[in-house]
C-alpha positions as CSV (number, residue, x, y, z in Angstrom):
1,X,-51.3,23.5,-14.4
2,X,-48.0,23.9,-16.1
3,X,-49.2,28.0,-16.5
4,X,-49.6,28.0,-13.2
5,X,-46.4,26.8,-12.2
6,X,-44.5,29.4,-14.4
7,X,-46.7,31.9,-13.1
8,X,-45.6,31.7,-9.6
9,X,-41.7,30.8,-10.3
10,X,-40.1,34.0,-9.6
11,X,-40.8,38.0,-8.3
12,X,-41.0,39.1,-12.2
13,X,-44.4,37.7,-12.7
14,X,-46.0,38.5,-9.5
15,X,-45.1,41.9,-10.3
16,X,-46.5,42.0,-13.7
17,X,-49.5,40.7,-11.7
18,X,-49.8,43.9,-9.4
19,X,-53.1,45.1,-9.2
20,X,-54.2,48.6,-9.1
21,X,-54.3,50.3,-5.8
22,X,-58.4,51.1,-6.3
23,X,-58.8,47.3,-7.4
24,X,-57.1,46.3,-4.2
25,X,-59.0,48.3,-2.3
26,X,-62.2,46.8,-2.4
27,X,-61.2,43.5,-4.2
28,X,-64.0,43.3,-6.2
29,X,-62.5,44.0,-9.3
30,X,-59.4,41.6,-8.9
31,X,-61.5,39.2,-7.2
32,X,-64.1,38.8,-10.4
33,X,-61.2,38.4,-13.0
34,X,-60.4,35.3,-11.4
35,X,-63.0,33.5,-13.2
36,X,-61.4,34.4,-16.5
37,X,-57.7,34.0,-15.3
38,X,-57.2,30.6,-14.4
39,X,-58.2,26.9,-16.4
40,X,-60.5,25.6,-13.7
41,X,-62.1,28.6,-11.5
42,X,-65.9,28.1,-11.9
43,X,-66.9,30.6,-9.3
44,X,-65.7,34.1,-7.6
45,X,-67.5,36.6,-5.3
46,X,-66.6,39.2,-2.6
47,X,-68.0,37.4,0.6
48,X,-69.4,40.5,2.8
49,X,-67.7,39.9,6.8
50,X,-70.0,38.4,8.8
51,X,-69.4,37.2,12.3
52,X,-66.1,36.4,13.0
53,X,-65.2,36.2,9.3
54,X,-63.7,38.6,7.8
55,X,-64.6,40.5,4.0
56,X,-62.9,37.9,1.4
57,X,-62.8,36.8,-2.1
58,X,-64.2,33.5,-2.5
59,X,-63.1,31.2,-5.4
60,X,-64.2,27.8,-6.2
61,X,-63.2,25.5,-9.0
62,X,-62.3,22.3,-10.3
63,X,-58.9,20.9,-11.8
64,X,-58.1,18.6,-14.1
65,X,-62.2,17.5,-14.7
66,X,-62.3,14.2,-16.6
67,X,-64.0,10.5,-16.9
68,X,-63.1,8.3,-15.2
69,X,-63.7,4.0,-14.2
70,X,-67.1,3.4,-14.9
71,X,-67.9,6.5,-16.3
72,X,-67.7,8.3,-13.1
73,X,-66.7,11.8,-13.4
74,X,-63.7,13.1,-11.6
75,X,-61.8,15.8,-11.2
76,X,-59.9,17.9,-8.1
77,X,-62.3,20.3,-6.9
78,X,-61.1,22.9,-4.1
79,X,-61.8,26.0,-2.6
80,X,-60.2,29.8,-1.8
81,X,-61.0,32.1,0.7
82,X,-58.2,35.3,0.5
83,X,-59.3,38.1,2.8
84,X,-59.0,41.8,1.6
85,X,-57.3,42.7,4.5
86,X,-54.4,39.9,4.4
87,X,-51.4,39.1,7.1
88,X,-49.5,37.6,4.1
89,X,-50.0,34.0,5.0
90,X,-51.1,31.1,3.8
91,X,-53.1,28.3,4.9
92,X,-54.0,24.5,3.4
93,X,-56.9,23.2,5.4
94,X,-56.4,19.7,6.1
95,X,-59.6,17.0,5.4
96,X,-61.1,14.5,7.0
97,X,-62.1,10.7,6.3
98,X,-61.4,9.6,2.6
99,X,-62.8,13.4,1.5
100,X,-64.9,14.1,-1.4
101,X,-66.2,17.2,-0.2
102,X,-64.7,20.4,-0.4
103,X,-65.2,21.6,3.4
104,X,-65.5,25.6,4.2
105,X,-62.4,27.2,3.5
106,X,-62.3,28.8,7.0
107,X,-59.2,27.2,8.3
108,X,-60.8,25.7,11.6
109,X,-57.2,24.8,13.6
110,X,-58.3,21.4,15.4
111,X,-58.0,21.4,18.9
112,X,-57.7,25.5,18.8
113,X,-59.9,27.8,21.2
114,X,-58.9,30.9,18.8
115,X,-61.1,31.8,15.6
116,X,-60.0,30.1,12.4
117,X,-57.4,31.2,10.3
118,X,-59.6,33.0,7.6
119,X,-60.5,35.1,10.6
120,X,-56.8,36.0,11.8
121,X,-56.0,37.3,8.0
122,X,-54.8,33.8,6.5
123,X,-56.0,33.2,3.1
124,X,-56.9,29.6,3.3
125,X,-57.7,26.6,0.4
126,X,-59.1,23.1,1.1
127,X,-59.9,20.7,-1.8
128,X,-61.9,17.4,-1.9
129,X,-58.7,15.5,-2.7
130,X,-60.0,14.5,-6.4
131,X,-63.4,13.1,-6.1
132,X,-67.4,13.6,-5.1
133,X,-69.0,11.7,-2.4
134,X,-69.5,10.9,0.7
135,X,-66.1,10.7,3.5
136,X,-66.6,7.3,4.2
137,X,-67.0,5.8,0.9
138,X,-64.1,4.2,-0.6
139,X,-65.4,3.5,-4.2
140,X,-63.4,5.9,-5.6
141,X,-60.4,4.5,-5.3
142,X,-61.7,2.0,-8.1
143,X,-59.8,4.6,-10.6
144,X,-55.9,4.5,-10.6
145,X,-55.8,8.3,-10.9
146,X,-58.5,9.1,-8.3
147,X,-56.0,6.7,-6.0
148,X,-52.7,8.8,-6.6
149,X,-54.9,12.0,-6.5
150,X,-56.5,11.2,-2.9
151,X,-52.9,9.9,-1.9
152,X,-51.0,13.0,-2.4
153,X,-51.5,14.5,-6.1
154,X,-54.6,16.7,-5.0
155,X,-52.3,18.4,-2.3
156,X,-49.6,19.6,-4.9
157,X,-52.2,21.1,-7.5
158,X,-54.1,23.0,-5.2
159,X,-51.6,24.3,-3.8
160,X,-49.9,25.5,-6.8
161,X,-53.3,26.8,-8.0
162,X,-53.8,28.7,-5.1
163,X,-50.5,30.2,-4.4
164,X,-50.9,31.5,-8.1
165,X,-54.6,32.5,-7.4
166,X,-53.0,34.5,-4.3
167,X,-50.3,35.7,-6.4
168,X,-52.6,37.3,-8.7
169,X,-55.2,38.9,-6.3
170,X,-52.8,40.6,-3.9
171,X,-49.8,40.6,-6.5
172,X,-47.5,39.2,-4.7
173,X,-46.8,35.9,-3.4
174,X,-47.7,34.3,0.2
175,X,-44.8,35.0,2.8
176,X,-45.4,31.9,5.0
177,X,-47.2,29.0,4.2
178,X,-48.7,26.6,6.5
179,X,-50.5,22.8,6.3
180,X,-52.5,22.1,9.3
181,X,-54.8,19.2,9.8
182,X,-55.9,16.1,11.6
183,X,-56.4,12.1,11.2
184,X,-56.5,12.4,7.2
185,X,-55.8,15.9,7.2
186,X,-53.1,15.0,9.5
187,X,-51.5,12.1,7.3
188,X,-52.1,14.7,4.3
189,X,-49.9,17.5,6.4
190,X,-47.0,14.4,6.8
191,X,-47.6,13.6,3.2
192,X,-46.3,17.5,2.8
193,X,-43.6,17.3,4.6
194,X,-42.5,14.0,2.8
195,X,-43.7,13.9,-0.6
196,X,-43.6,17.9,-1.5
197,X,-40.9,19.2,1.4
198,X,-40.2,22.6,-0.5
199,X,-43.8,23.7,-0.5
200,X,-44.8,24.6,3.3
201,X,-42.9,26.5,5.8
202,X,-44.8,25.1,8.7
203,X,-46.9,21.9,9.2
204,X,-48.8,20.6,12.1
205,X,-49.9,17.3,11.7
206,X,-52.5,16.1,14.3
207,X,-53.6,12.2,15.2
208,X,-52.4,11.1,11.5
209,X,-53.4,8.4,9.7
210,X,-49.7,7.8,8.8
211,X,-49.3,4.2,8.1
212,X,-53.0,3.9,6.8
213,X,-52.5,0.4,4.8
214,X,-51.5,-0.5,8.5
215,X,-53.8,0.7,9.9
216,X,-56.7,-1.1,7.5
217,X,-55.2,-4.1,8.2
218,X,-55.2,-3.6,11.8
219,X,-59.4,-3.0,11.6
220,X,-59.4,-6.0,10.0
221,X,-57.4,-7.7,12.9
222,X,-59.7,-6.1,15.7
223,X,-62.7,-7.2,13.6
224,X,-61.8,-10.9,14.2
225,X,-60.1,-10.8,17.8
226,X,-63.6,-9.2,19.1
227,X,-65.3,-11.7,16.9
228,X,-63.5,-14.5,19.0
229,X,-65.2,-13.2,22.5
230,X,-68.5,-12.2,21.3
231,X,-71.6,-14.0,21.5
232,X,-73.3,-15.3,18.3
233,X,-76.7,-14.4,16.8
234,X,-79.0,-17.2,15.5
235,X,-77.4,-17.2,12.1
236,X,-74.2,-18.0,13.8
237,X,-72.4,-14.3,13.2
238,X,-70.8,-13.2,16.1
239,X,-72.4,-9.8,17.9
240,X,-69.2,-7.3,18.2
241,X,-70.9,-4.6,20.6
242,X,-71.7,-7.4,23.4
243,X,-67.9,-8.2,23.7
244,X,-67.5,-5.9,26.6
245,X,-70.1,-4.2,28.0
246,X,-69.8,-0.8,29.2
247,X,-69.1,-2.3,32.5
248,X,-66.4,-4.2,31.6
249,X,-64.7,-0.9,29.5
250,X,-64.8,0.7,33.0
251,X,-63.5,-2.0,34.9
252,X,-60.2,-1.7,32.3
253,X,-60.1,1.8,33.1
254,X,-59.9,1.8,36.7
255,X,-56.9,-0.8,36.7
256,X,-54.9,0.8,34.3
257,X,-55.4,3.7,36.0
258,X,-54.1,2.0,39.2
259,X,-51.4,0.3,37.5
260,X,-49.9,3.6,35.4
261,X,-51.5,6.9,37.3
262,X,-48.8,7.5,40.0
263,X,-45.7,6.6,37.8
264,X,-45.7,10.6,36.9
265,X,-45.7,11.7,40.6
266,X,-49.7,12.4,40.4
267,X,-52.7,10.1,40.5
268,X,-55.2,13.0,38.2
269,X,-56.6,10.6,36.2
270,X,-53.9,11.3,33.2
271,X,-51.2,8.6,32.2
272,X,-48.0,10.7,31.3
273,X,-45.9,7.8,31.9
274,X,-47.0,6.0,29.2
275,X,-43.8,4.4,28.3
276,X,-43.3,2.8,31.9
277,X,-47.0,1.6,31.9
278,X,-46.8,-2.4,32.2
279,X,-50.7,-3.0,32.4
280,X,-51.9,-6.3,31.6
281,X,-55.5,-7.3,31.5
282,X,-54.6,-10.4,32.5
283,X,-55.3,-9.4,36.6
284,X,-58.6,-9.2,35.7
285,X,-59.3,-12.2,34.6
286,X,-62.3,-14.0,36.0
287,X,-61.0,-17.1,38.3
288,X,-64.7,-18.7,38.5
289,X,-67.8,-17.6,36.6
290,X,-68.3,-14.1,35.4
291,X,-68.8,-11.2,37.5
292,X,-69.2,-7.4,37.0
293,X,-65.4,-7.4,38.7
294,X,-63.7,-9.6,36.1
295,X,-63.5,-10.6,32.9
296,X,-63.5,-13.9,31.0
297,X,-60.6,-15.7,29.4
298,X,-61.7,-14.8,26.0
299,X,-62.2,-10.9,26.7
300,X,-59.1,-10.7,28.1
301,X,-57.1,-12.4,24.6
302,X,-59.3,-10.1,23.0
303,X,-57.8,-6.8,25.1
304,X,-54.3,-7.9,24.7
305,X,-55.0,-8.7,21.1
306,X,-56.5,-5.3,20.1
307,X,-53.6,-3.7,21.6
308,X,-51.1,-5.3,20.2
309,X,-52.1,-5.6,16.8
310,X,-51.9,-7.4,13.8
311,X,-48.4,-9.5,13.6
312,X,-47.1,-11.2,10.1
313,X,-46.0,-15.5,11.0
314,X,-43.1,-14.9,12.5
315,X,-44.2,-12.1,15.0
316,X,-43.6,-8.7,13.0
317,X,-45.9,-5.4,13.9
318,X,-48.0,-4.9,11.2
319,X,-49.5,-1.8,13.0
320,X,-49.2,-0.7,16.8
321,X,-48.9,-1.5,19.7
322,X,-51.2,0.5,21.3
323,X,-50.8,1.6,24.7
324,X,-53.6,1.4,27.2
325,X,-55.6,4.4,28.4
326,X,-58.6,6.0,30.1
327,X,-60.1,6.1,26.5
328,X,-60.8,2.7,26.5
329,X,-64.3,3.0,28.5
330,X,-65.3,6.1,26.2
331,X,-68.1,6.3,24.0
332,X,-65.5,7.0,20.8
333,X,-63.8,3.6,21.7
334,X,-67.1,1.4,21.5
335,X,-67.9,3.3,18.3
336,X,-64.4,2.0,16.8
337,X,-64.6,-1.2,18.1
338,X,-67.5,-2.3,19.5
339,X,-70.3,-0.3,17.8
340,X,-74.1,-1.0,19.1
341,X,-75.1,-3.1,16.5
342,X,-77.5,-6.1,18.8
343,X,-77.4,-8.0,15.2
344,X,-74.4,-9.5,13.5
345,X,-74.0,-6.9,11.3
346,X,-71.7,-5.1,13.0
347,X,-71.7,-1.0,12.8
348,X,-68.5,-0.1,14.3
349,X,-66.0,2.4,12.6
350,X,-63.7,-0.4,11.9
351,X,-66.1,-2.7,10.0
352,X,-68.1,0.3,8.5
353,X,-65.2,3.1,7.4
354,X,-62.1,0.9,8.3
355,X,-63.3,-2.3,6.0
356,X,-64.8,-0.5,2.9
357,X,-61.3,0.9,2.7
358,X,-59.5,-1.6,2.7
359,X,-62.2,-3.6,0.1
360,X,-61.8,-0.7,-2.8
361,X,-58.7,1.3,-1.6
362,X,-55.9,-0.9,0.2
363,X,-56.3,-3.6,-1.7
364,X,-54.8,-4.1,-4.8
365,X,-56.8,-5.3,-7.0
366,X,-59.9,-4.0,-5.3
367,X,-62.1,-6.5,-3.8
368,X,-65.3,-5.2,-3.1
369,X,-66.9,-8.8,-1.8
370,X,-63.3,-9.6,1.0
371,X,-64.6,-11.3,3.5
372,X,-63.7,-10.0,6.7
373,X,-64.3,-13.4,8.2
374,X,-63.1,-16.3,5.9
375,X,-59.9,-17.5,6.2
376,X,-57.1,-14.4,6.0
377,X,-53.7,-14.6,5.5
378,X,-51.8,-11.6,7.1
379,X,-48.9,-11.9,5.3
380,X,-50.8,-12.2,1.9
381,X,-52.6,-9.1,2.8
382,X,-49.6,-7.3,3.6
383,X,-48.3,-7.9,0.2
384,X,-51.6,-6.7,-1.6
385,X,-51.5,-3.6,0.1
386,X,-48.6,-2.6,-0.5
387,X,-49.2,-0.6,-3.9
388,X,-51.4,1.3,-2.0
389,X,-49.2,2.0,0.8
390,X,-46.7,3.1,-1.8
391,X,-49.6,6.3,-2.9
392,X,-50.7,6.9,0.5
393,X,-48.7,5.8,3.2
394,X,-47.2,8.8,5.0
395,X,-44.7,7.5,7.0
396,X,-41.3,8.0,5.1
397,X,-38.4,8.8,7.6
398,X,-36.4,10.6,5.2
399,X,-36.6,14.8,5.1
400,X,-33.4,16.3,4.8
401,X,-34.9,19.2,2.0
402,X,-37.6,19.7,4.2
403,X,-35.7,20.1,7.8
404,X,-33.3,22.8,5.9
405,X,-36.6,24.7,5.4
406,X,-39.4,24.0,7.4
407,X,-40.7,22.7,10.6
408,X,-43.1,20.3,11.2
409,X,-45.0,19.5,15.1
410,X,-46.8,16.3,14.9
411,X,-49.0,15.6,17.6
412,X,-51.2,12.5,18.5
413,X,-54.0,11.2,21.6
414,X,-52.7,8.5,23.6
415,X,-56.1,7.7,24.2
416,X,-56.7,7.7,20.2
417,X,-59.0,5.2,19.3
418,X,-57.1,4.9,15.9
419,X,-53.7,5.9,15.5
420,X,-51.5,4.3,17.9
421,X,-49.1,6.7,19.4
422,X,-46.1,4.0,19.2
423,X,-45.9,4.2,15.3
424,X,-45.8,8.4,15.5
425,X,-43.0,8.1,17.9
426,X,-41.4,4.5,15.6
427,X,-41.6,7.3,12.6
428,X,-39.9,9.7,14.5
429,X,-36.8,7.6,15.4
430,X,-36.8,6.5,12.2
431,X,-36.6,9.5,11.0
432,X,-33.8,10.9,13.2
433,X,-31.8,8.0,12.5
434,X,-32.4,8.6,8.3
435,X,-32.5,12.2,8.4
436,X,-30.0,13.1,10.9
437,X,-30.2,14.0,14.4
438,X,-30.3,17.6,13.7
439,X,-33.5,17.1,12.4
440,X,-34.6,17.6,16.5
441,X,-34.2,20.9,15.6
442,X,-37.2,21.3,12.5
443,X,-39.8,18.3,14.3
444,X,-40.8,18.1,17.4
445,X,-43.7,14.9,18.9
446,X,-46.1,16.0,21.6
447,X,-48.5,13.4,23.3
448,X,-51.6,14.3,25.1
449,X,-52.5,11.8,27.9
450,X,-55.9,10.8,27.6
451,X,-57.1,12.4,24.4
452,X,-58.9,10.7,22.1
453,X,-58.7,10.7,18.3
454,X,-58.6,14.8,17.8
455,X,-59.7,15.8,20.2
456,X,-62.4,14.7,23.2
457,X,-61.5,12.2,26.6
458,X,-59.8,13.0,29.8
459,X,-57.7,15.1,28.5
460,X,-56.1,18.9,28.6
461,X,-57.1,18.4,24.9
462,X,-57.2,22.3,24.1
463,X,-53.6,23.6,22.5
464,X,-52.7,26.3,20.0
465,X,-50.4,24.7,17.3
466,X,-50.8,27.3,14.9
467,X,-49.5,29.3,17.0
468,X,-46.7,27.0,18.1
469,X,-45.5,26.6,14.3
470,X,-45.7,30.2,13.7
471,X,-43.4,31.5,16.5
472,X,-41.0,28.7,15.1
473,X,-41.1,29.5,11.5
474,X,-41.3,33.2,11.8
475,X,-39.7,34.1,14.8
476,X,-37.3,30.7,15.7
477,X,-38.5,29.9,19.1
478,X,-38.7,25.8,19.0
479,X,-41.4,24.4,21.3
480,X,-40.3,22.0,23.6
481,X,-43.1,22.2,26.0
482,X,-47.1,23.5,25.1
483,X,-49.6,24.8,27.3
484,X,-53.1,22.6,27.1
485,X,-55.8,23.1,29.0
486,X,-59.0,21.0,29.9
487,X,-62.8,21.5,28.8
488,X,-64.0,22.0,32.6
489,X,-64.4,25.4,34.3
490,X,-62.3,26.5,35.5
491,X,-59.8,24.3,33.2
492,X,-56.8,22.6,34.7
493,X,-53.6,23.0,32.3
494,X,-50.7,20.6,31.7
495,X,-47.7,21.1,29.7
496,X,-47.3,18.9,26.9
497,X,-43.9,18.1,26.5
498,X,-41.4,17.4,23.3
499,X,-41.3,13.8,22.8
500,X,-39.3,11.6,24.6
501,X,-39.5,14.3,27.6
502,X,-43.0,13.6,29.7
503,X,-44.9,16.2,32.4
504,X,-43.6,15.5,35.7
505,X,-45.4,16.1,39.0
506,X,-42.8,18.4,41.0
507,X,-45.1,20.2,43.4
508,X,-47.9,22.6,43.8
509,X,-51.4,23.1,42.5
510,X,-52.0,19.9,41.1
511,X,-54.3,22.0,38.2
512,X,-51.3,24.1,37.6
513,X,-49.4,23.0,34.5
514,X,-46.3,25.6,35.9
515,X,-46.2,22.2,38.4
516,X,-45.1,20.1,36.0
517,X,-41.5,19.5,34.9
518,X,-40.9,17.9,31.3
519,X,-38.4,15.8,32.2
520,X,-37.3,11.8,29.8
């Protein structure tokens, strides 16, 4: 990897890389050398255009290949896709969950209605972050290396492999380089920003998991405050999904929505105002038995519980708040939470995904047999993640070499099952206060009410942040409000506005996001 380093250091060796015009022509040539040229490249092949796709040269490899804990082989495997006709850009393609897959290199942009990047002339890499399997299994993270590589190691090699890769092919270096991604993909573009700030240009980073030790412990903390309302199975383990029925999920809905709708000058169903929404489930509580328009004493510990997450002793966030939403009666919030499990083996997100991460990644050492409900000392846990948290945490305030260079749009659901939105906009006035407040001018927030985590819910969830980032890196026009637009036909569109500004209802067609002011 050193080589590659060299090899991309300066104009002299991109021009001692510059291929023949007949080789660039048709790219097979260049494209086949590949194999030969770099430590590491295992396949290459002119990919014919099919569909939307363009013609490309596809290269596939592995970095760094060795053994591993237990014998388990490892290695950072990745993947490029470099068009022959190229716009000069350059794209790393976020992933999802803990990785081990290297997905398409196509450069889907999440949350996008236009084709993905590969097809707009961006040559585009993804990489499995340093280890095989599947994205929800944590076992990895047994070996120390395979830990630092998912954290943020993976991101730096691949993208110095394929910046030199590109290099070679086209024989010249990429003009603009971009990181876009979401949840992982989108704590993996703030990890960019943070941990490798002279690499990227422009990043968009979507829903991230930011603060993910927090956010393990706070799956731990949901785990036990739904365990607290829910009904027991004959071997005394308590039945998650039948904490709330659907039912009761709706129920929430309708009184936030009551509560927080009008505070933005329009009762649509969308909670701008999410700042001045005081809901408490607490009105709902049942006064006598249970009935379909109430909820019991113990459901309604467990709402404000769950969203106000975990706490150390003496009162201090772990993770959250999170701010209630129409997502709460959605299908993506049972699966978090709830799950359908009708056993005590619970299948929810948080005890599936959120719990074997924390068992072989958070913790420190590893503890594959934690008991998610023996006696648990927050506190204790907070301390034995913290090594963790050190590799893959991306929530570091400090930028000042990236805001002199690049810009960054971060962008979360406030519907997000996952992520609450209250640490993305904590980071950001942390940030501000570390980096400077001129840093307004290289990051920008955005909010969308009622999406869920990515994408999905009651929400104008479709945007174009590739296209936002762009106009700022390459042409300097900072975006302080988007347009979004909603899955129905025809869509309604609402602007989504620069954190702390919000969409105000000034007048008009209520479908019409040119009726909406952003206004703090």
């Amino acid at each position: 990897m050193a080589g590659i380093r060299v090899a991309i250091a300066g104009s002299l060796c991109a021009l001692a890389w510059a291929l023949p015009a007949q080789a660039q022509s048709n790219g097979t040539a260049p494209c086949a050398a590949l194999t030969e040229a770099f430590p590491g490249v295992e396949q290459t092949e002119v990919v014919a255009a099919a569909g939307a796709l363009p013609q490309y040269c596809l290269v596939r490899g592995t970095l760094e290949r060795r053994t591993g804990q237990g014998g388990r082989a490892f290695g950072i495997g990745f993947e490029l896709r470099m068009p022959l006709d190229w716009n000069g850009r350059f794209l790393l393609q976020g992933g999802a969950g803990l990785d081990g897959q290297v997905a398409p290199a196509i450069g889907p942009i999440p949350n996008s209605q236009r084709p993905p990047a590969l097809a707009r002339g961006f040559a585009v890499a993804s990489t499995d972050s340093g280890h095989r399997g599947p994205i929800v299994d944590a076992s990895f993270a047994l070996d120390q290396q395979a830990r630092i590589d998912y954290g943020y190691n993976a991101l730096d090699k691949v993208t110095a492999a394929a910046k030199a890769l590109i290099a070679r092919f086209y024989g010249r270096a990429p003009r603009y380089s971009y990181m876009v991604g979401c949840s992982n993909g989108g704590r993996q573009a703030m990890t960019v920003a943070q941990r490798l700030p002279l690499l990227f240009d422009g990043v968009v980073a979507g829903d991230p998991s930011m603060r993910f030790s927090g956010i393990a412990l706070d799956e731990l903390w949901n785990l036990r405050a739904l365990a607290r309302a829910a009904p027991k199975d004959a071997q005394g383990r308590p039945i998650l999904s039948r904490a709330f029925a659907d039912s009761d999920l709706q129920l929430v809905r309708a009184a936030v929505l009551k509560r927080c709708d009008k505070r933005d000058g329009l009762a649509d169903g969308m909670i701008n105002d999410w700042r001045g929404c005081d809901f408490d489930p607490g009105v709902l509580i049942c006064r006598r038995a249970k009935t379909a328009t109430c909820l019991t004493p113990a459901q309604v510990t467990a709402l404000r519980d769950l969203h106000r997450g975990p706490r150390t002793r003496d009162g201090r966030s772990i993770y959250g708040p999170f701010n209630y939403d129409t997502g709460i009666a959605s299908p993506a919030w049972r699966g978090m939470r709830l799950g359908r499990s009708q056993t005590g083996v619970p299948d929810s997100a948080d005890a599936t995904l959120g719990l074997g991460q924390l068992r072989y990644f958070q913790l420190t050492p590893a503890e594959p047999g934690f008991d998610p409900w023996g006696p648990v000392d927050f506190d204790q846990l907070l301390e034995r993640v913290r090594s963790s948290a050190a590799l893959a945490d991306a929530d570091s305030p400090f930028l000042t070499t990236f805001v002199h260079r690049g810009k960054l749009i971060v962008y979360n659901g406030l519907s997000d099952q996952g992520i609450a939105s209250s640490v993305v906009t904590d980071w950001y006035s942390r940030m501000l206060a570390a980096t400077g407040a001129s840093a307004r001018d290289s990051v920008r927030v955005f909010l969308v009410p009622g999406m869920l985590h990515c994408g999905g819910g009651e929400a104008t969830d479709r945007f174009e942040m590739l296209d936002a980032i762009m106009a700022w890196v390459e042409q300097g026009q900072a975006p302080d409000r988007i347009l979004a637009a909603g899955r129905d036909s025809p869509a309604p569109t609402r602007p989504l506005c620069a954190y702390p500004a919000i969409a105000r209802f000034k007048g008009g067609d209520e479908s019409d996001a040119a009726s909406f002011a952003c206004a703090e």
